[in-house]
Backbone atoms as SQL, in Angstrom:
CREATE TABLE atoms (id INTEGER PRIMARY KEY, chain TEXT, resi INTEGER, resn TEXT, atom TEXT, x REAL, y REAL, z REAL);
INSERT INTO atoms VALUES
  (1, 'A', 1, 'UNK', 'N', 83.193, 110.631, 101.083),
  (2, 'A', 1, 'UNK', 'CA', 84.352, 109.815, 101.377),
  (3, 'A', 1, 'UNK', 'C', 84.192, 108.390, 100.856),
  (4, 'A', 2, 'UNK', 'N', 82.961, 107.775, 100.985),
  (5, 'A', 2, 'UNK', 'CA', 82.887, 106.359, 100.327),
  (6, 'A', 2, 'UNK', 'C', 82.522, 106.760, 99.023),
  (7, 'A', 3, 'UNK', 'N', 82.657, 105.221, 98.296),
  (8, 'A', 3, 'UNK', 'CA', 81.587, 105.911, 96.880),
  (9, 'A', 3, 'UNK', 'C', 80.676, 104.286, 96.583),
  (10, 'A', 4, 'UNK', 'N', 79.746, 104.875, 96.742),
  (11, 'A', 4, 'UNK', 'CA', 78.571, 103.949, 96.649),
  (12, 'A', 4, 'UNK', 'C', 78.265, 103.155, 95.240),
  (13, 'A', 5, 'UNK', 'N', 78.873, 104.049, 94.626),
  (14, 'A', 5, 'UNK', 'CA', 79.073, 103.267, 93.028),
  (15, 'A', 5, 'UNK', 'C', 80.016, 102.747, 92.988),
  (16, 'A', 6, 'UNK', 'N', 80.813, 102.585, 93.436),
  (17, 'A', 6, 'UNK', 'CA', 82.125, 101.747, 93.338),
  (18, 'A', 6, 'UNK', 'C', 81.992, 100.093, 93.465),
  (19, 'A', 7, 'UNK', 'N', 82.631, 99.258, 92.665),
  (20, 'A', 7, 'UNK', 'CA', 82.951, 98.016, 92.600),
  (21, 'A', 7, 'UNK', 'C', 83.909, 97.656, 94.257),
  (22, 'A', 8, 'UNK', 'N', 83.749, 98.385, 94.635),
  (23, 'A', 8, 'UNK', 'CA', 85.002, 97.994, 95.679),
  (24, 'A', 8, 'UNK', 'C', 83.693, 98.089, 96.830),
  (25, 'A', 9, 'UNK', 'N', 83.492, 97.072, 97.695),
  (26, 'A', 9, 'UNK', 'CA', 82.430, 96.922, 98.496),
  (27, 'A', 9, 'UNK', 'C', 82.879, 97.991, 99.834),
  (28, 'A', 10, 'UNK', 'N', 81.807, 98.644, 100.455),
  (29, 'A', 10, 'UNK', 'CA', 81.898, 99.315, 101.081),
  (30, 'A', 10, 'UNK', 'C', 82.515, 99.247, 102.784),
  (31, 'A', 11, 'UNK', 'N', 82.844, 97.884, 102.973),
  (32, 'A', 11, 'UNK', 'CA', 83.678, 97.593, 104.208),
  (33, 'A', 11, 'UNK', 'C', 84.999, 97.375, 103.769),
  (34, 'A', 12, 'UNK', 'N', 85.654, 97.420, 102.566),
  (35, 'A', 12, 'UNK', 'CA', 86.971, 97.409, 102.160),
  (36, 'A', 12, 'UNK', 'C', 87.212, 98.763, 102.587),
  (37, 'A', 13, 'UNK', 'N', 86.251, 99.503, 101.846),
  (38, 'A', 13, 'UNK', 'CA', 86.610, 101.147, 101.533),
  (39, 'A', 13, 'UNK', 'C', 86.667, 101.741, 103.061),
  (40, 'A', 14, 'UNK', 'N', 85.922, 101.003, 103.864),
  (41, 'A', 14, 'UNK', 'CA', 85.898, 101.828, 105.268),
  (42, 'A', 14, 'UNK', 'C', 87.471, 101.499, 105.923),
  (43, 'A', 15, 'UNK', 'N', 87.319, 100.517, 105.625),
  (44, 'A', 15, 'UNK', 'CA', 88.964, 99.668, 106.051),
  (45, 'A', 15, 'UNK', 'C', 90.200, 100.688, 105.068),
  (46, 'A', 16, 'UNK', 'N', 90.014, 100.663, 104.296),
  (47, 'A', 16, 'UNK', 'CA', 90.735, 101.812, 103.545),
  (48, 'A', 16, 'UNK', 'C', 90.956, 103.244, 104.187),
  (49, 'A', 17, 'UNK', 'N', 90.011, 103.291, 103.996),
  (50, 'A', 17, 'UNK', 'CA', 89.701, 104.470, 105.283),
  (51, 'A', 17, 'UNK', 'C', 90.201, 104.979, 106.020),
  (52, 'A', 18, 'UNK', 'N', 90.336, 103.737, 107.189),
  (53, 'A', 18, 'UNK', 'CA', 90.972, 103.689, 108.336),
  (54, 'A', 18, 'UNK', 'C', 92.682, 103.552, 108.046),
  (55, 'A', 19, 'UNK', 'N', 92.792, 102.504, 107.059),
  (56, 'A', 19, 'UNK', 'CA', 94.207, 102.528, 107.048),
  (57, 'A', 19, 'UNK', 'C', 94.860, 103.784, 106.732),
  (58, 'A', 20, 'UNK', 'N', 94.554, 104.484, 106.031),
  (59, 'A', 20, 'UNK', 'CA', 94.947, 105.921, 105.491),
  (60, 'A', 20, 'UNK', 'C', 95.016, 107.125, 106.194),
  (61, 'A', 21, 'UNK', 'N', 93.796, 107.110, 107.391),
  (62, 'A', 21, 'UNK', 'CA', 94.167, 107.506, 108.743),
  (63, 'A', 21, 'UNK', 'C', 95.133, 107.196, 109.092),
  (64, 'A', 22, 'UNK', 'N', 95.356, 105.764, 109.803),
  (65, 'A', 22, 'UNK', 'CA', 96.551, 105.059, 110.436),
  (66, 'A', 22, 'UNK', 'C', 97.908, 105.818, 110.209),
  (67, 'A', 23, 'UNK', 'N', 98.297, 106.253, 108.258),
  (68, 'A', 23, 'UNK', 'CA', 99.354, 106.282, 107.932),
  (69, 'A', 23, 'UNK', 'C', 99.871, 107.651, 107.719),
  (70, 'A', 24, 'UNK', 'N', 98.400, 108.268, 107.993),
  (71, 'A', 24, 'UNK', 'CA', 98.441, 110.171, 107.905),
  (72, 'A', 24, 'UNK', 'C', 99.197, 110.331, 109.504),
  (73, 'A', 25, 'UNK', 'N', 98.860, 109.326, 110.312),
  (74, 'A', 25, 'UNK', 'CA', 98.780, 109.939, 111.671),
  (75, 'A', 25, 'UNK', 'C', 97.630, 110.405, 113.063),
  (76, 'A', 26, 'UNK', 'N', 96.534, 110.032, 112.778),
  (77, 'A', 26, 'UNK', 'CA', 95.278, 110.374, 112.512),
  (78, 'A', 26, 'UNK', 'C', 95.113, 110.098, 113.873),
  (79, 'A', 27, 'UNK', 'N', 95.601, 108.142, 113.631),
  (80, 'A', 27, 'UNK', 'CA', 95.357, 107.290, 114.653),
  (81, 'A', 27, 'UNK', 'C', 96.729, 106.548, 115.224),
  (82, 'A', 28, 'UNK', 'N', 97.211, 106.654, 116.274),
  (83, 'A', 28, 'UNK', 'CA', 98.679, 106.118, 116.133),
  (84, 'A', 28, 'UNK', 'C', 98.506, 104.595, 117.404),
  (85, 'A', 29, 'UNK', 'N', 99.278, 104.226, 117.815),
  (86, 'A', 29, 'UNK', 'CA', 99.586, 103.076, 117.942),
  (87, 'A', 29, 'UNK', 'C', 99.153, 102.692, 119.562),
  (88, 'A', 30, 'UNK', 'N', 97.934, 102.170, 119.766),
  (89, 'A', 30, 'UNK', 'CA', 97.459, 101.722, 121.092),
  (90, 'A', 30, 'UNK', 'C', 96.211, 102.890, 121.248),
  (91, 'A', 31, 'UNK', 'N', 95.932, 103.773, 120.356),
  (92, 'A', 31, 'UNK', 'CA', 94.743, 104.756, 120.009),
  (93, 'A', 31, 'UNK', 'C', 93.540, 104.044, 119.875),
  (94, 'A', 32, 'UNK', 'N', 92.332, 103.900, 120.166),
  (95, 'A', 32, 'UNK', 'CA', 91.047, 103.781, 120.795),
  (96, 'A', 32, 'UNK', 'C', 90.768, 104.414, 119.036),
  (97, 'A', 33, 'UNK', 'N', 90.069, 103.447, 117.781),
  (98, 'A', 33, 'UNK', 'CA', 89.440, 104.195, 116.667),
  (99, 'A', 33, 'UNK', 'C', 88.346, 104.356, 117.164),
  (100, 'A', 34, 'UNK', 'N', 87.704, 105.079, 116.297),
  (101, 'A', 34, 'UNK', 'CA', 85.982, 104.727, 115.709),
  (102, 'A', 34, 'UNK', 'C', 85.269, 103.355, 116.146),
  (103, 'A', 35, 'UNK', 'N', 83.851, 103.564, 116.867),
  (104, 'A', 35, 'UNK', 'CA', 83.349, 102.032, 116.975),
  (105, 'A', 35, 'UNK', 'C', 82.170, 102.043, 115.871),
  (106, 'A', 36, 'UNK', 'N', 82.258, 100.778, 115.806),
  (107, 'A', 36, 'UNK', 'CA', 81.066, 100.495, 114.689),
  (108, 'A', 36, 'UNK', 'C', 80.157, 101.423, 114.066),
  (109, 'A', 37, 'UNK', 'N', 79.558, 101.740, 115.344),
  (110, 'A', 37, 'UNK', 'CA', 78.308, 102.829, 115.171),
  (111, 'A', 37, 'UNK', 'C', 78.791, 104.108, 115.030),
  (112, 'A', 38, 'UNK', 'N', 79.934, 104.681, 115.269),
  (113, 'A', 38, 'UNK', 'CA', 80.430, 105.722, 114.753),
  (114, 'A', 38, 'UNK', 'C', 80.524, 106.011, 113.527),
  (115, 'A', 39, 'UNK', 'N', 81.388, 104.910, 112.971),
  (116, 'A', 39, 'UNK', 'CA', 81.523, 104.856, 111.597),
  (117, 'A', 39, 'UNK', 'C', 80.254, 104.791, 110.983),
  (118, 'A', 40, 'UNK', 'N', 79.186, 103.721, 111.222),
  (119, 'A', 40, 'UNK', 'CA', 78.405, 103.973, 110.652),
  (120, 'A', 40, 'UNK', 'C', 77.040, 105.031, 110.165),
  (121, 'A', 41, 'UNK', 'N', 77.130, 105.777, 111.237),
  (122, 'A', 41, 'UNK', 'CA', 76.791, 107.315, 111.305),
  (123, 'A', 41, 'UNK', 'C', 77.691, 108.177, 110.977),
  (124, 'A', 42, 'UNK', 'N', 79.106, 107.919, 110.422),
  (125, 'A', 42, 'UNK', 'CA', 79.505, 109.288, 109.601),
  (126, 'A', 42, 'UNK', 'C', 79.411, 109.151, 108.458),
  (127, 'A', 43, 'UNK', 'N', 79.523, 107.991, 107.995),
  (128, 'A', 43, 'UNK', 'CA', 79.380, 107.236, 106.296),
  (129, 'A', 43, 'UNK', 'C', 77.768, 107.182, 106.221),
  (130, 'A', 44, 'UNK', 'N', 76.911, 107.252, 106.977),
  (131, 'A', 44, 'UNK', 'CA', 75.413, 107.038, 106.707),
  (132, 'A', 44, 'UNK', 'C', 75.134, 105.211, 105.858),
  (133, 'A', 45, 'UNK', 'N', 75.909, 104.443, 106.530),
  (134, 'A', 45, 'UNK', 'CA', 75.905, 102.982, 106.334),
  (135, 'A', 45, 'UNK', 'C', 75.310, 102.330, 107.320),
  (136, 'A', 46, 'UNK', 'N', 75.245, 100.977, 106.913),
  (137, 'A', 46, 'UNK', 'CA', 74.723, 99.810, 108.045),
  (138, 'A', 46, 'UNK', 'C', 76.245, 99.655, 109.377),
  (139, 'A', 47, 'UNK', 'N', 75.726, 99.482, 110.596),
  (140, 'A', 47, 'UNK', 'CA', 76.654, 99.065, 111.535),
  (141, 'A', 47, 'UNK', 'C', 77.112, 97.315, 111.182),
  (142, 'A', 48, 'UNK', 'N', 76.795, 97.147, 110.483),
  (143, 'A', 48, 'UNK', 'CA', 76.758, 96.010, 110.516),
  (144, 'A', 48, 'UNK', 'C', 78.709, 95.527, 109.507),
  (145, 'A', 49, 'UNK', 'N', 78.031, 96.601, 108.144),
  (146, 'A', 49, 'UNK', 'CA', 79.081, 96.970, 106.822),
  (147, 'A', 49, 'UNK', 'C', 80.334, 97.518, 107.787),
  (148, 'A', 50, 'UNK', 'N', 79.767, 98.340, 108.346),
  (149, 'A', 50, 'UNK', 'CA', 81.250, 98.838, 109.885),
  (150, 'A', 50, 'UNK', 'C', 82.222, 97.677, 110.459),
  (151, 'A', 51, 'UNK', 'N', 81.487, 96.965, 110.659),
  (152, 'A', 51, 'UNK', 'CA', 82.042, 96.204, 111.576),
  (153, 'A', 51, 'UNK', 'C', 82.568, 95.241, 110.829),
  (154, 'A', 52, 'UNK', 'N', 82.290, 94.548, 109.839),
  (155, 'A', 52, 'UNK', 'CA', 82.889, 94.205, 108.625),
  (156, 'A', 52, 'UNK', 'C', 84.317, 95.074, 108.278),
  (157, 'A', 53, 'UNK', 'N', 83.953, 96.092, 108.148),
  (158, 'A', 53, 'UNK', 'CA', 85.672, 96.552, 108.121),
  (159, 'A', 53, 'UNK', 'C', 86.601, 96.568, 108.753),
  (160, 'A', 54, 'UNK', 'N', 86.165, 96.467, 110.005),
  (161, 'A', 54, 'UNK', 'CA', 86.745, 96.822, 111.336),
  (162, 'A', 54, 'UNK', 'C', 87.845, 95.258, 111.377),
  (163, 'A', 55, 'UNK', 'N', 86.754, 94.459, 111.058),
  (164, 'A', 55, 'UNK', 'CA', 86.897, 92.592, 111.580),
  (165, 'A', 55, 'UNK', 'C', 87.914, 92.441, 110.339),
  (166, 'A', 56, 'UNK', 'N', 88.349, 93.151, 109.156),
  (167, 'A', 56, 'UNK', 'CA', 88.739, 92.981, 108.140),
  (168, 'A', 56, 'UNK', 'C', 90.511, 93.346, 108.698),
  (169, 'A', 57, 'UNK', 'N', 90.242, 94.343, 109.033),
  (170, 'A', 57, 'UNK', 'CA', 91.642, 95.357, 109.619),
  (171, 'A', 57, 'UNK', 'C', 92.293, 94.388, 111.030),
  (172, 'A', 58, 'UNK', 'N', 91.296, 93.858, 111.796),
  (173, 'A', 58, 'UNK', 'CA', 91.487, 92.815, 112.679),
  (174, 'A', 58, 'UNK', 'C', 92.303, 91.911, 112.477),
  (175, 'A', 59, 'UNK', 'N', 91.628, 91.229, 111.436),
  (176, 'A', 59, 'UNK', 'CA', 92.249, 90.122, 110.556),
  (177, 'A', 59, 'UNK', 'C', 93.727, 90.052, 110.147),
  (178, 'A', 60, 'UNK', 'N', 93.697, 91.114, 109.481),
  (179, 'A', 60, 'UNK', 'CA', 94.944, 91.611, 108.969),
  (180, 'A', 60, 'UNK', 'C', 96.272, 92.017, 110.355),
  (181, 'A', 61, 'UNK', 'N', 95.812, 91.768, 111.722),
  (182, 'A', 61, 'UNK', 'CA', 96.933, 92.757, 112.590),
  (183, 'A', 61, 'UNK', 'C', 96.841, 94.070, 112.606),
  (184, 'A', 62, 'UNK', 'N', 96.261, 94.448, 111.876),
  (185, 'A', 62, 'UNK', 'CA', 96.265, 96.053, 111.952),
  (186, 'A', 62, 'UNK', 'C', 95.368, 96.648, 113.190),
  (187, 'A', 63, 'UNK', 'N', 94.419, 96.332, 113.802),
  (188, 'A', 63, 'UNK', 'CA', 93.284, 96.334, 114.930),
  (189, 'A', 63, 'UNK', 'C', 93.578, 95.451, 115.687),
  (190, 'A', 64, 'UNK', 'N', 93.319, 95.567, 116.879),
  (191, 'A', 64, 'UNK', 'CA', 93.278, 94.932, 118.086),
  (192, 'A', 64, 'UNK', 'C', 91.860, 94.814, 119.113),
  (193, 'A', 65, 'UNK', 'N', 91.778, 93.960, 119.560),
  (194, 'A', 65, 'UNK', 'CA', 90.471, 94.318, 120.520),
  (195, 'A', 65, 'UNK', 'C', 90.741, 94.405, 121.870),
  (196, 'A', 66, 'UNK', 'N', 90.294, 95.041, 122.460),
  (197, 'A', 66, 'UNK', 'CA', 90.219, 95.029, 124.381),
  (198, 'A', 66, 'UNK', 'C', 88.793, 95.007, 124.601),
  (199, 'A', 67, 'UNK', 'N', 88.491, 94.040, 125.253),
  (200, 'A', 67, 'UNK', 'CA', 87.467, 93.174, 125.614),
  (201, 'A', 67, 'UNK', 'C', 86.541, 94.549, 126.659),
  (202, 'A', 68, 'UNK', 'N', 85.487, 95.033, 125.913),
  (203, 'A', 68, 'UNK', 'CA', 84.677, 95.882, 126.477),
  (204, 'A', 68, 'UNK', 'C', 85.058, 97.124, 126.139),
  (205, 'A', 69, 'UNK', 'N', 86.263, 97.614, 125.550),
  (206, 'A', 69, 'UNK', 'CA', 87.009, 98.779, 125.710),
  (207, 'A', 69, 'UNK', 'C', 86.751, 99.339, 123.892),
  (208, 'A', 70, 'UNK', 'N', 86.607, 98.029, 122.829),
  (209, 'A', 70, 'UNK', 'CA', 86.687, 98.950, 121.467),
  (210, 'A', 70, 'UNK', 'C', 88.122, 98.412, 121.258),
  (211, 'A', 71, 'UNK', 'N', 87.950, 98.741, 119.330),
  (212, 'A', 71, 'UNK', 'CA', 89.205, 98.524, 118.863),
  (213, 'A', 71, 'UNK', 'C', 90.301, 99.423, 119.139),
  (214, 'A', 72, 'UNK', 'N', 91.600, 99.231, 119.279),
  (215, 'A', 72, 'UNK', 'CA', 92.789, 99.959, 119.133),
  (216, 'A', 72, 'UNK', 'C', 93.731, 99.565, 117.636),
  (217, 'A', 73, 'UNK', 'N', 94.413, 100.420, 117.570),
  (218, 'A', 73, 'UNK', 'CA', 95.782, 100.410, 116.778),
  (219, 'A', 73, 'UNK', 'C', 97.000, 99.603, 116.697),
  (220, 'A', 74, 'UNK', 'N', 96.775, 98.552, 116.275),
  (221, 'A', 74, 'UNK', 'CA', 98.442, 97.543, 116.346),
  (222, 'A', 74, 'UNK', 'C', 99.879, 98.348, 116.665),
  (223, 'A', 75, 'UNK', 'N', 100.891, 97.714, 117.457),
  (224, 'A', 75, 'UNK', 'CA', 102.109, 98.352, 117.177),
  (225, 'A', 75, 'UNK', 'C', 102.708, 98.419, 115.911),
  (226, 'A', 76, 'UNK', 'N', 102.301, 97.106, 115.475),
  (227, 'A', 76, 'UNK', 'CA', 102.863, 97.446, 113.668),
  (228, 'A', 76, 'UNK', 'C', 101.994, 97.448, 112.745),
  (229, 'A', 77, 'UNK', 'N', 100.924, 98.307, 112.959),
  (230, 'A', 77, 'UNK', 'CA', 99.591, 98.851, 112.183),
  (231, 'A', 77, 'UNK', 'C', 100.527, 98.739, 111.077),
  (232, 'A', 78, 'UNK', 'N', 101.334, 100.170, 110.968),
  (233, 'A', 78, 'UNK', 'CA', 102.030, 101.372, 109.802),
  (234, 'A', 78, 'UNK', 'C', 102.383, 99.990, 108.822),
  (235, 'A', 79, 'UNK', 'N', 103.728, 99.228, 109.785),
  (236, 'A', 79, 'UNK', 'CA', 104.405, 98.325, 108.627),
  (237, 'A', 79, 'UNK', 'C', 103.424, 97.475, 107.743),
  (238, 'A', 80, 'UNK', 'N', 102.702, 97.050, 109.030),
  (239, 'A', 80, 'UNK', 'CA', 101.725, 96.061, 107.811),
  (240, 'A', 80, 'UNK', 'C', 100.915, 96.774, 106.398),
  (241, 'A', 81, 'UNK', 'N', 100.326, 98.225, 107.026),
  (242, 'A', 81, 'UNK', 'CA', 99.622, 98.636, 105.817),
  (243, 'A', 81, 'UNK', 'C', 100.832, 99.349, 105.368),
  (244, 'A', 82, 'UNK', 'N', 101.618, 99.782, 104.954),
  (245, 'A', 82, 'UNK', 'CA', 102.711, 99.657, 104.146),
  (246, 'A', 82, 'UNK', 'C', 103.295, 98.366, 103.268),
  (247, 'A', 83, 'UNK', 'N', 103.482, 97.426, 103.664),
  (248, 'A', 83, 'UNK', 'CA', 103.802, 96.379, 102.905),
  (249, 'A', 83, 'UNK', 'C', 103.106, 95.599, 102.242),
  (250, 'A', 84, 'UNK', 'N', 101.436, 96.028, 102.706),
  (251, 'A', 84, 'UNK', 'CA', 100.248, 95.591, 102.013),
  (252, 'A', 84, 'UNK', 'C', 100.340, 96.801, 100.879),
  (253, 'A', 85, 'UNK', 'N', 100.389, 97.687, 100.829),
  (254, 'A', 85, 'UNK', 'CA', 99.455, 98.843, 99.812),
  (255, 'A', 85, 'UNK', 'C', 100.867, 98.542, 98.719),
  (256, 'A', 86, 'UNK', 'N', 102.478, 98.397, 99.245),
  (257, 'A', 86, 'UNK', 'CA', 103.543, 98.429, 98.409),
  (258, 'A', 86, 'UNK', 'C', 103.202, 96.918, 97.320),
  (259, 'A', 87, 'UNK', 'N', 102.790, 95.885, 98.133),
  (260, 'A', 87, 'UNK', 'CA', 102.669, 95.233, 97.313),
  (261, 'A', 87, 'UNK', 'C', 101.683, 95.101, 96.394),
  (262, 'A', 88, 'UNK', 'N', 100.196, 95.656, 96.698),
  (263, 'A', 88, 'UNK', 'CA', 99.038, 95.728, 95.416),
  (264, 'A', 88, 'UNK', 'C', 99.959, 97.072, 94.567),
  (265, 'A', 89, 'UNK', 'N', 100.531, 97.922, 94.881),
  (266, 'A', 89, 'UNK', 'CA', 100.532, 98.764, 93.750),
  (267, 'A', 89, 'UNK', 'C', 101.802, 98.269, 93.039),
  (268, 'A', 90, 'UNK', 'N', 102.860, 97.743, 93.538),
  (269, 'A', 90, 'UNK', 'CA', 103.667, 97.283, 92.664),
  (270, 'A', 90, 'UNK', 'C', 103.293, 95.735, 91.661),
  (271, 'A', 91, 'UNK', 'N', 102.470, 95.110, 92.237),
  (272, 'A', 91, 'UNK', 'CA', 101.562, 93.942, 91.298),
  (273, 'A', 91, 'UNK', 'C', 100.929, 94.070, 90.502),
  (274, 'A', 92, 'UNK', 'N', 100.316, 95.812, 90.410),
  (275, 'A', 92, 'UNK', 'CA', 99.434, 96.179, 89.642),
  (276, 'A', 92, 'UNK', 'C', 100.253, 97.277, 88.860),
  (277, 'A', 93, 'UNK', 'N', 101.209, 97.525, 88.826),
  (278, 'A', 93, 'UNK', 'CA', 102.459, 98.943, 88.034),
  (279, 'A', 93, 'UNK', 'C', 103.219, 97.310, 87.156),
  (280, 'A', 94, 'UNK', 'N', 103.733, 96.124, 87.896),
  (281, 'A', 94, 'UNK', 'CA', 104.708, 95.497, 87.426),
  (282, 'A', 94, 'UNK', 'C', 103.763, 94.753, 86.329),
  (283, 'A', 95, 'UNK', 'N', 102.492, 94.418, 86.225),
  (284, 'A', 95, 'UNK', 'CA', 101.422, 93.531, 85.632),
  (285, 'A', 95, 'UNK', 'C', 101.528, 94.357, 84.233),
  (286, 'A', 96, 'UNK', 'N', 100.962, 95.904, 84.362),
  (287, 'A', 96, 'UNK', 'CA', 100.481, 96.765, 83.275),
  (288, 'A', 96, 'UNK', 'C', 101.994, 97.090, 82.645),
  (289, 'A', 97, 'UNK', 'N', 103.332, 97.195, 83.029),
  (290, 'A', 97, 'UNK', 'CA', 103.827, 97.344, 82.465),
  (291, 'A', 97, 'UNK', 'C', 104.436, 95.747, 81.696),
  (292, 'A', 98, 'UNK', 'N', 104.255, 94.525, 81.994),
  (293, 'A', 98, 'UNK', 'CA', 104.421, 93.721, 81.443),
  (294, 'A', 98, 'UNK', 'C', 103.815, 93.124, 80.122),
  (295, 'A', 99, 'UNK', 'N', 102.836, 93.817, 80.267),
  (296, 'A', 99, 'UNK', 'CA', 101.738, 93.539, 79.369),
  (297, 'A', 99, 'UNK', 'C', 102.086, 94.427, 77.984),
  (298, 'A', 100, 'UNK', 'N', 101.926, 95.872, 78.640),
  (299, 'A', 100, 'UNK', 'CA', 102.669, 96.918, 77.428),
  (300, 'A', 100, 'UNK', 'C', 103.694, 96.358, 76.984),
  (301, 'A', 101, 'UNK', 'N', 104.714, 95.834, 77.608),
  (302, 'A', 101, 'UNK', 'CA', 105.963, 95.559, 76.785),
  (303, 'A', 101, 'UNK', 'C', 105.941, 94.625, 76.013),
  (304, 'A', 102, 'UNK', 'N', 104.854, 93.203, 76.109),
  (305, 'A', 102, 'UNK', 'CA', 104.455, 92.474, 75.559),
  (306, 'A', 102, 'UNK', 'C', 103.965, 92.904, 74.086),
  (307, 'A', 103, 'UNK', 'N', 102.532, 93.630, 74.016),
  (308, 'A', 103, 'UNK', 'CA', 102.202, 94.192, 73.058),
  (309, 'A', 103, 'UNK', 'C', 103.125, 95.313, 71.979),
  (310, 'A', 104, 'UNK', 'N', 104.135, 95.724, 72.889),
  (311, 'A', 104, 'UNK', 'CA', 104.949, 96.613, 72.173),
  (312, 'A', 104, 'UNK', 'C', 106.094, 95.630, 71.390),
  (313, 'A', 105, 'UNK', 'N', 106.145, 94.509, 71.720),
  (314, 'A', 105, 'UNK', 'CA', 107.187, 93.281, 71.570),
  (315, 'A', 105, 'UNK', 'C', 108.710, 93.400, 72.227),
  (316, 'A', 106, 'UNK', 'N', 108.786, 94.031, 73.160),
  (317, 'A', 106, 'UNK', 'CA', 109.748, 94.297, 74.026),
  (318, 'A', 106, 'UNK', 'C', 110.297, 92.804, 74.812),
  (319, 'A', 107, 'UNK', 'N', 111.749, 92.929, 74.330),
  (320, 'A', 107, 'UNK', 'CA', 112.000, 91.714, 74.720),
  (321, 'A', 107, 'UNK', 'C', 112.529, 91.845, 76.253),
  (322, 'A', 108, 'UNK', 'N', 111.993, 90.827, 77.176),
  (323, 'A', 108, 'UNK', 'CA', 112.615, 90.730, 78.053),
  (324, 'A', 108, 'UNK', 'C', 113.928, 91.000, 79.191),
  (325, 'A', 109, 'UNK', 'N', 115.083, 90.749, 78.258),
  (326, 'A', 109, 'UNK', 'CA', 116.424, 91.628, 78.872),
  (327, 'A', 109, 'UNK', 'C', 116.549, 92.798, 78.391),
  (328, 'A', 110, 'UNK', 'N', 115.473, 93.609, 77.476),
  (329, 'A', 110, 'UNK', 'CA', 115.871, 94.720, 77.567),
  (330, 'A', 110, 'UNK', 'C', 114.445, 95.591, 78.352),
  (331, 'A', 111, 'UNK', 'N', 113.441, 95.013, 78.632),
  (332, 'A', 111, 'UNK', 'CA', 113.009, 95.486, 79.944),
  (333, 'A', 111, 'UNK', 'C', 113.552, 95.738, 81.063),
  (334, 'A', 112, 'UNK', 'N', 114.240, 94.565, 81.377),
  (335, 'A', 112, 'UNK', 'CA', 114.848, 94.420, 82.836),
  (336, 'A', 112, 'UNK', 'C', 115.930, 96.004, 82.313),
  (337, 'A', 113, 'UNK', 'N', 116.857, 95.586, 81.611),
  (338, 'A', 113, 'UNK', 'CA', 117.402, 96.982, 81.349),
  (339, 'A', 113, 'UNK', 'C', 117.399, 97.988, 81.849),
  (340, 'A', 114, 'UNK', 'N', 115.953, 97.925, 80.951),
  (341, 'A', 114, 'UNK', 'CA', 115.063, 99.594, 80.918),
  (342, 'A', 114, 'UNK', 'C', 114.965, 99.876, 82.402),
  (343, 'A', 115, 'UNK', 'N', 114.202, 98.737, 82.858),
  (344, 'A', 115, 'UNK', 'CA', 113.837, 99.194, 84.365),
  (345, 'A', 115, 'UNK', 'C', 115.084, 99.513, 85.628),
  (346, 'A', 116, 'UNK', 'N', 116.147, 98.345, 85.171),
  (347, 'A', 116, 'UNK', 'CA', 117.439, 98.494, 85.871),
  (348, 'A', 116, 'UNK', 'C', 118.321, 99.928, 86.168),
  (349, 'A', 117, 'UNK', 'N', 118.223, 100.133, 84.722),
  (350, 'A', 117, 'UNK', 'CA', 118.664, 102.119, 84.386),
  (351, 'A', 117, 'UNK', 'C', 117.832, 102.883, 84.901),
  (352, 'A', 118, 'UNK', 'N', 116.621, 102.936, 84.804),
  (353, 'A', 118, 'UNK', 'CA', 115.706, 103.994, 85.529),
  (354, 'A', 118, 'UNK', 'C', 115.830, 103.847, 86.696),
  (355, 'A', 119, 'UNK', 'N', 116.422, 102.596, 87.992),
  (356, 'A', 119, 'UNK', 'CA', 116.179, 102.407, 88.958),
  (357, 'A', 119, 'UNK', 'C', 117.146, 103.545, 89.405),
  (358, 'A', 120, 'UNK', 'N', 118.231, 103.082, 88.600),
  (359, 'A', 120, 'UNK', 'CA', 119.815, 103.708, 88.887),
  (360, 'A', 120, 'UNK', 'C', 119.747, 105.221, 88.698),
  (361, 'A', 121, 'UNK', 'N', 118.808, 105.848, 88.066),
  (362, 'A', 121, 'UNK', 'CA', 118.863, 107.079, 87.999),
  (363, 'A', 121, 'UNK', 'C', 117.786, 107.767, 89.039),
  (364, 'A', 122, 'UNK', 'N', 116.956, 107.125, 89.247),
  (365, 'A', 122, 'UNK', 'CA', 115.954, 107.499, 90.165),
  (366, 'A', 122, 'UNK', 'C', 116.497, 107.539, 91.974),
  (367, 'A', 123, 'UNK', 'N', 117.588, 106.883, 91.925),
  (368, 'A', 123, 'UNK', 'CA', 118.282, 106.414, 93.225),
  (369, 'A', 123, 'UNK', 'C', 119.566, 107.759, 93.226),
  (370, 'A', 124, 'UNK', 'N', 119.958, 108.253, 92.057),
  (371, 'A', 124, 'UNK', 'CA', 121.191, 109.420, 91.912),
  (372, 'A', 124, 'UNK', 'C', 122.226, 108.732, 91.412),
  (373, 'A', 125, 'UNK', 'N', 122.686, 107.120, 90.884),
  (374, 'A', 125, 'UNK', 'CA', 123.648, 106.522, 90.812),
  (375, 'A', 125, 'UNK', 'C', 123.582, 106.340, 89.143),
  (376, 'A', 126, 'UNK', 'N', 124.823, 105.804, 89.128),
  (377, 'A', 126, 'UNK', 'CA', 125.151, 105.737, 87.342),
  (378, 'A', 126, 'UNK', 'C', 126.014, 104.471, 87.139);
């Protein structure tokens, strides 16, 4: 489930993790996750890298703490990691295709165009 070769440090990926749970259903909203040491005995990691993810997802609203009790599930876990993941992948789809159109010498209003028409057809409208 992690990958140890990866450029992407291993308390993102646990946080990843978790969010992807969150959005399967896994874990829903005021749900008791994984504690530190859980995680870090199913990934065979440091508790330490755990808790780092955990404090990451925290950060973000997505986790909550109850004092003695372990993390829980935000009420608006879902929206937040939704509007987080919509925006890296559309920053990273809108970047690469800007670039191509660049190199291809695609001018500007007829990107928007391009993209305007595909929106319209992808939606059922004309």
């Amino acid at each position: 489930m992690l990958d140890h070769n990866s450029t992407i440090p291993l308390y993102k990926q646990i946080a990843n993790w978790l969010e992807t749970e969150i959005l399967k259903g896994n874990f829903t909203m005021d749900e008791k996750i994984y504690s530190q040491y859980q995680l870090a005995e199913m990934f065979q990691i440091n508790p330490a890298t755990a808790a780092r993810g955990l404090t990451l997802l925290g950060e973000e609203g997505i986790l909550y703490d109850r004092r003695g009790l372990g993390k829980f599930v935000a009420a608006e876990a879902v929206t937040i990691i939704q509007l987080k993941r919509k925006d890296e992948v559309l920053g990273s789809l809108v970047n690469k295709l800007v670039k191509e159109a660049h190199h291809l010498s695609i001018e500007k209003d007829l990107l928007l165009a391009l993209v305007s028409e595909n929106y319209d057809k992808e939606k059922g409208e004309k």
